[in-house]
C-alpha positions in Angstrom: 4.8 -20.5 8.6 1.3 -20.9 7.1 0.2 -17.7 5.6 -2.9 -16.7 3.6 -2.7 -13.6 1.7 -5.5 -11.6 -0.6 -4.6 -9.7 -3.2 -1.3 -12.0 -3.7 -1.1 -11.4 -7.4 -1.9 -7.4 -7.4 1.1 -4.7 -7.3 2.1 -5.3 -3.3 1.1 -8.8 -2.9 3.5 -10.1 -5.7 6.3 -9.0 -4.2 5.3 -9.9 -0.6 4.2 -13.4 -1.8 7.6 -13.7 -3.7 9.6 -12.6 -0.2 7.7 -14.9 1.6 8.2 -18.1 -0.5 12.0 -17.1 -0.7 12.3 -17.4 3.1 10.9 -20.9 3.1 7.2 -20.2 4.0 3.8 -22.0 2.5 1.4 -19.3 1.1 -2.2 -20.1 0.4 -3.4 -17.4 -2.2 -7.2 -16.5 -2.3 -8.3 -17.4 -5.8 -11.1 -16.0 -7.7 -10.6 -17.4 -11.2 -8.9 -19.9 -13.0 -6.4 -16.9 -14.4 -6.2 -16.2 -10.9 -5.1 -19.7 -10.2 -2.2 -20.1 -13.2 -0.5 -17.0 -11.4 -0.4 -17.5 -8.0 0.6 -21.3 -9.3 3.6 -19.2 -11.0 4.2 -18.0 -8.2 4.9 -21.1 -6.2 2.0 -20.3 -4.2 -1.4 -22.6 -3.2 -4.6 -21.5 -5.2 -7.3 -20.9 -2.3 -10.8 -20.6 -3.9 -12.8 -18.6 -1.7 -14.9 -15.3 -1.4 -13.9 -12.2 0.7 -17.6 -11.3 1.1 -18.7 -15.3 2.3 -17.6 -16.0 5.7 -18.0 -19.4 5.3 -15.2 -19.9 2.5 -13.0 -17.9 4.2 -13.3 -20.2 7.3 -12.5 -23.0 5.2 -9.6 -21.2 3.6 -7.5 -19.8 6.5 -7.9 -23.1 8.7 -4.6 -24.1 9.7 -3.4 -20.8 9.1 -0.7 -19.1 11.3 -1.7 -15.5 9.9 -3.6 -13.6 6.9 -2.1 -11.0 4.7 -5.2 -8.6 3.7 -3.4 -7.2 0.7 -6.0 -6.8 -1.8 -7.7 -4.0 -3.4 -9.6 -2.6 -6.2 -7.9 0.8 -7.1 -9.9 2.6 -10.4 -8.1 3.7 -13.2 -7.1 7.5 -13.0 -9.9 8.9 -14.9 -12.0 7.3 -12.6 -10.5 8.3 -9.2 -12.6 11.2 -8.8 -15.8 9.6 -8.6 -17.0 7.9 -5.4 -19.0 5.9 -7.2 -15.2 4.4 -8.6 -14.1 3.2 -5.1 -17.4 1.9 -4.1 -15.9 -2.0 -4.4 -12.7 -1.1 -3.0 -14.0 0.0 -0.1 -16.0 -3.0 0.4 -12.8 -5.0 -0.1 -11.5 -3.1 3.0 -14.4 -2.6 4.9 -16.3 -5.6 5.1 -13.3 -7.7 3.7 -11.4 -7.3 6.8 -14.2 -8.0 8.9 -14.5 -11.1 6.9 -11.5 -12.3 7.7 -11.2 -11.6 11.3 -14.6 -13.1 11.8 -13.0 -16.2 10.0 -10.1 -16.2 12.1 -11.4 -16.1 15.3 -13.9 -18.7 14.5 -11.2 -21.6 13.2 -8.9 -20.4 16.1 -4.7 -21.1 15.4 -4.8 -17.5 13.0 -2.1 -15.4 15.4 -1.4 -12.7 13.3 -3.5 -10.0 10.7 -1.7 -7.5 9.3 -3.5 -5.0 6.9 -1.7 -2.4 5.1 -3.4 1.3 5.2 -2.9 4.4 3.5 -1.3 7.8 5.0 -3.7 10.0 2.9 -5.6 8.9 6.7 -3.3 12.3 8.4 -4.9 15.8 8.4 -2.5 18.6 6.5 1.0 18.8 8.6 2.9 21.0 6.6 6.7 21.0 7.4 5.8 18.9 10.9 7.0 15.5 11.5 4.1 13.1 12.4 3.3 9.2 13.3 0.8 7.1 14.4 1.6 7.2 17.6 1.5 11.2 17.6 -1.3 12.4 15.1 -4.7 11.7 15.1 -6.7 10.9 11.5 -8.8 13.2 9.7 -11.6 10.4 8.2 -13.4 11.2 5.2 -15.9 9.3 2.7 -13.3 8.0 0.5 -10.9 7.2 3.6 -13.6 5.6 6.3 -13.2 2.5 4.4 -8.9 1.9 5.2 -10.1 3.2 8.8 -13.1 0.7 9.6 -10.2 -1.8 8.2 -7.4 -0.8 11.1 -10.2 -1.2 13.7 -10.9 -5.1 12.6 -7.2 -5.6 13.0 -7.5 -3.7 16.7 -10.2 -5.6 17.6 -8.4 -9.3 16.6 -5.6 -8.3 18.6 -7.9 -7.3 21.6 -9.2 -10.7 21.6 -6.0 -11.7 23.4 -4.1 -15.1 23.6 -1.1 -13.9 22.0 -3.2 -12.5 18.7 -1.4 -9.5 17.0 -3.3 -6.6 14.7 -1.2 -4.7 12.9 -1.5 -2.0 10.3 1.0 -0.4 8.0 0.4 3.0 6.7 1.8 3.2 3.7 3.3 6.1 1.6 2.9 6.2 -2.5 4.2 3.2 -3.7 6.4 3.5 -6.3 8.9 1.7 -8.2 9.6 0.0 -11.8 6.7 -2.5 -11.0 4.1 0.0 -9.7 2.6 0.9 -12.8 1.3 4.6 -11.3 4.6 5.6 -11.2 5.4 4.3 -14.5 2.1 6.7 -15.3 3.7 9.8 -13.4 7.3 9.0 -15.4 5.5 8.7 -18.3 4.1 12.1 -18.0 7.9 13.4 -17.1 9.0 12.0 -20.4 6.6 14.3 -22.2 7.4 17.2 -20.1 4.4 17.4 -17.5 4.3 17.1 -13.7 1.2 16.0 -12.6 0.3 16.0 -8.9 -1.8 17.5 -6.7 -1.2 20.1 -3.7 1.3 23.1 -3.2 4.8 23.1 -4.2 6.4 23.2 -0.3 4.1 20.5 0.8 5.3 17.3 1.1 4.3 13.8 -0.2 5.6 10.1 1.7 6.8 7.7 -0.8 7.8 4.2 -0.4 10.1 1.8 -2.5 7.4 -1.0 -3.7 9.5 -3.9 -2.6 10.4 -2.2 1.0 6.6 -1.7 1.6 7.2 -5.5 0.8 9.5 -6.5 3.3 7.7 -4.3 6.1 5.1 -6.6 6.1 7.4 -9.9 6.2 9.4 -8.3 8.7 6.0 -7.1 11.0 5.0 -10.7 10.0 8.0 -12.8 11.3 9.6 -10.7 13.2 7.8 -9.9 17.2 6.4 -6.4 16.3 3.9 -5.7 18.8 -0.2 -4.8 17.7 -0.6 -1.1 16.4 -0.5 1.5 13.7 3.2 1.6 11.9 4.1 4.1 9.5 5.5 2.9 6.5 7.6 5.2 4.4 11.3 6.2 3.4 13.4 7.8 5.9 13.4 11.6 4.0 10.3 12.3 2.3 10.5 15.4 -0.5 8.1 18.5 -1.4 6.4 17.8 -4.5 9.3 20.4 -5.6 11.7 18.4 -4.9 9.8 15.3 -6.2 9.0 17.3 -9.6 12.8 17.9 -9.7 14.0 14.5 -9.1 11.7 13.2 -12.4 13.1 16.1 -14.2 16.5 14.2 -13.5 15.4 11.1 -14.1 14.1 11.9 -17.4 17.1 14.0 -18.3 15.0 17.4 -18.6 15.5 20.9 -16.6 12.5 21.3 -15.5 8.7 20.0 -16.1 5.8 22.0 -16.3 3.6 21.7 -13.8 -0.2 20.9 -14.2 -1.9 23.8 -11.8 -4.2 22.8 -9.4 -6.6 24.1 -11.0 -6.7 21.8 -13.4 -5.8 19.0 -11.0 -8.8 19.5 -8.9 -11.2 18.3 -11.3 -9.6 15.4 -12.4 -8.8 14.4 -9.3 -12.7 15.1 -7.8 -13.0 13.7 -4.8 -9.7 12.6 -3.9 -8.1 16.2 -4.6 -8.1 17.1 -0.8 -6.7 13.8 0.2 -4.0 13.6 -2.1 -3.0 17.4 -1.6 -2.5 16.9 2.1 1.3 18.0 3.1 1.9 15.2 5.5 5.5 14.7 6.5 5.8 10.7 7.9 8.3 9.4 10.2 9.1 6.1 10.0 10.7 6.3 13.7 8.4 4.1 15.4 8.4 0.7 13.3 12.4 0.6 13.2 12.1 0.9 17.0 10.6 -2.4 17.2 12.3 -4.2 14.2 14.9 -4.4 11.7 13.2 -2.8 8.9 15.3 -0.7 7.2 14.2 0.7 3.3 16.8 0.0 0.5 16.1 3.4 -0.5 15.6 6.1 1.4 14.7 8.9 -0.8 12.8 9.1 -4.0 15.9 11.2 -5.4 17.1 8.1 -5.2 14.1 6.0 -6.4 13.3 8.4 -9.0 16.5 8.3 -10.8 16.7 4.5 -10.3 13.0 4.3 -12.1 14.2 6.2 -15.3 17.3 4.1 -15.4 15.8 0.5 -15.5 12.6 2.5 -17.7 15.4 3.9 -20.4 16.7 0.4 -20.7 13.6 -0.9 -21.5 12.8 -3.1 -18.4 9.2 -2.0 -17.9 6.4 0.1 -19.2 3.5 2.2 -18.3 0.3 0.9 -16.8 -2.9 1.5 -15.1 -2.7 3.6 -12.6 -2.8 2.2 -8.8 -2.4 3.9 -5.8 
């Protein structure tokens, strides 16, 4: 399979690009610089120079396709994240970068597949309910209308008929050794501080950075039909449970916990999205494929994190969503 992906060097496309070569598929890799181009190279992927925001290029480079992979984004650092102003180019990535693309697609015809990975911060508060796609309506906001407009661009490929699919992947909080926010969060644990937003019972949908991976390979090669998957592990925790298990994995008792007070201002305005107690199912996308997530817990995850981070395997970073 032909596959161009964006973002194919950035925290999820890395892996995804990595699974995809592994199973024997060609992967064209939108290139913006000639750093861009050494490490999709490294990669064993095709440099693609082209521009999300030009149309034109992006016909040129998804001809002959047989899908795209919209994986890119522009996440600001974490002192940043509270300022609209911060997410201003990341929205346009998703916004008008999707639209791009489709546009593209449709135009060079033989593009059967778009698959666009969103966000679950998109979910009103839940508390203790279980929710999905398929069950829950969105509750847009300023800093969320962007990942929203994006899902409607894949909708509106699939609409188009002739076999296309759209499909969209609502992901949980990656984490993982090689997502470097939850080296950040770690990091804190190490020094004895639990920093996250919301109330202690609420609870917060992770996912294992290589199985948000291997969802999209599997919704790309496997017959997953158009729609809105959830994409999470199988028993999401409280942010009790959550601070607990990086207690553990740090080998302390207990952290202290950052009150929301204080988290509210740093976080500005992403405080209400990322305070949101939304309990995920990830029912409905192993009903239509063999997705299963190596780990299903972040007790799990957590403790694996602080094992591979004690030995020295990786270190903390920027953070990313």
């Amino acid at each position: 399979m032909e596959v161009f992906v964006t973002g194919a060097t950035r925290v999820l496309g890395r892996p995804v690009v990595q699974q995809l070569i592994a199973a024997g598929h060609h992967v064209r890799g939108l290139s913006r610089s000639q750093e861009n181009e050494k490490e999709l190279r490294e990669l064993r992927a095709e440099p693609v120079a082209a521009n999300l925001f030009d149309v034109e290029s992006l016909k040129a480079a998804v001809k002959g396709c047989d899908a795209i992979l919209h994986l890119a984004t522009r996440i600001p650092p974490t002192m940043k994240m509270g300022r609209l102003s911060a997410w201003l180019e990341n929205d346009r990535i998703r916004r008008d970068g999707t639209r791009n693309l489709v546009e593209a697609a449709l135009a060079v015809g033989g593009v059967q597949t778009i698959i666009y990975p969103s966000f679950f911060s998109v979910y009103a508060d839940s508390g203790d309910k279980w929710i999905d796609a398929a069950s829950t309506p969105v509750q847009s906001t300023t800093s969320l209308q962007s990942t929203l407009d994006a899902e409607e661009a894949a909708a509106r490929f699939a609409s188009t008929g002739n076999g296309r699919r759209g499909i969209s992947l609502r992901m949980g909080a990656f984490y993982g050794p090689e997502a470097p926010s939850a080296m950040e969060i770690l990091d804190y644990a190490r020094k004895g501080i639990g920093a996250y937003p919301g109330r202690r019972d609420g609870y917060v949908p992770h996912i294992w950075l290589q199985d948000a991976a291997s969802a999209i390979v599997v919704a790309l090669t496997e017959p997953v039909p158009s729609g809105i998957y959830d994409i999470v592990d199988d028993e999401p925790l409280t942010r009790r449970e959550m601070f607990d298990a990086l207690a553990q994995a740090v080998g302390r008792k207990h952290l202290l916990l950052v009150p929301d007070l204080l988290m509210r201002p740093l976080m500005g305005t992403k405080y209400d999205d990322m305070s949101r107690s939304i309990r995920i199912s990830n029912r409905r996308f192993k009903e239509v494929s063999n997705w299963q997530p190596t780990v299903p817990n972040a007790w799990i995850g957590w403790a694996r994190i602080g094992q591979e981070s004690a030995r020295g395997d990786h270190s903390p970073a920027g953070m990313v969503r």
